[in-house]
C-alpha positions as CSV (number, residue, x, y, z in Angstrom):
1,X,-33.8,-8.8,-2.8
2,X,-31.8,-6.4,-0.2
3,X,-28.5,-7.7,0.6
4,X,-28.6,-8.6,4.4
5,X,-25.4,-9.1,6.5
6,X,-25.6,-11.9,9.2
7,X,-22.5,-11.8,12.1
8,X,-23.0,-14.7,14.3
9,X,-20.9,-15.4,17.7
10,X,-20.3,-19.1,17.8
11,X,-18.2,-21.0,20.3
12,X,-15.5,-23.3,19.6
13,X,-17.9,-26.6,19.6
14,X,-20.5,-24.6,17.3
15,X,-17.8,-24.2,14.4
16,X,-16.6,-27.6,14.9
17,X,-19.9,-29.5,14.3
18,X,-20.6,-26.7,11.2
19,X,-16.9,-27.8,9.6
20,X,-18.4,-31.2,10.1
21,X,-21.4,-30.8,8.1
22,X,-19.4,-28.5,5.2
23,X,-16.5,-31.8,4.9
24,X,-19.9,-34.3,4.5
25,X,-20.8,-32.7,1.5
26,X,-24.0,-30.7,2.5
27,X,-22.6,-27.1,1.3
28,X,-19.7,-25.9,0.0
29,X,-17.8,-24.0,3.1
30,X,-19.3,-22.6,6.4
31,X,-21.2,-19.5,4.2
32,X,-23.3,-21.7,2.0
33,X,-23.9,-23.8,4.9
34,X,-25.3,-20.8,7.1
35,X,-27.3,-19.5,4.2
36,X,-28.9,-23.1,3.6
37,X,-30.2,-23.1,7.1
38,X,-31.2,-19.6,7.3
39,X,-33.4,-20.3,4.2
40,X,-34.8,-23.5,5.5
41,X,-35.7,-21.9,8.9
42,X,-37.4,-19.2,6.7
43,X,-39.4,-21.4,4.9
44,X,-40.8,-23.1,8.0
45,X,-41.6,-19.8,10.2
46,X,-41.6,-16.5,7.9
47,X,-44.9,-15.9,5.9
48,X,-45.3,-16.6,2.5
49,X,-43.5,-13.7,0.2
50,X,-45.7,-11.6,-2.5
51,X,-46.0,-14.7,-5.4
52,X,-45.9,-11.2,-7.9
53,X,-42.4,-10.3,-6.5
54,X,-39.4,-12.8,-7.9
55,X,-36.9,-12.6,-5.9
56,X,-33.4,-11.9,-8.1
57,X,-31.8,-16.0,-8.0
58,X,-28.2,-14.6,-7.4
59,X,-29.2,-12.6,-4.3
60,X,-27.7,-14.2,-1.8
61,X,-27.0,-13.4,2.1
62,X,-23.7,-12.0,2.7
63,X,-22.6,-14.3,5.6
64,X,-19.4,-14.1,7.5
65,X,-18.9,-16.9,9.7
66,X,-15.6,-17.8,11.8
């Protein structure tokens, strides 16, 4: 999978509530928590991927966030 970089503007209230989410537990640090909801939104609106095609399972998004 290609290695896609993400660079999000987010206001003070925005990284507030996503340092809320990372301190309950649901990922690791703002990153892993971007990632998680990029895949979930990608799930719900993207088309299917080629089932032949698996996807390398370390290939992750680089995400910087702050």
């Amino acid at each position: 999978m290609a290695t896609r970089i993400v660079q999000m503007a987010l206001n003070q209230q925005q990284l507030e509530l996503i340092d809320r989410t990372v301190a309950s537990g649901v990922a690791a640090d703002r990153a892993a928590l971007v990632r998680h909801a990029l895949r979930r939104y990608a799930a719900r609106h993207l088309p299917p991927q080629d089932t032949n095609v698996r996807p390398d399972a370390s290939a992750r998004p680089n995400v910087a966030v702050g």
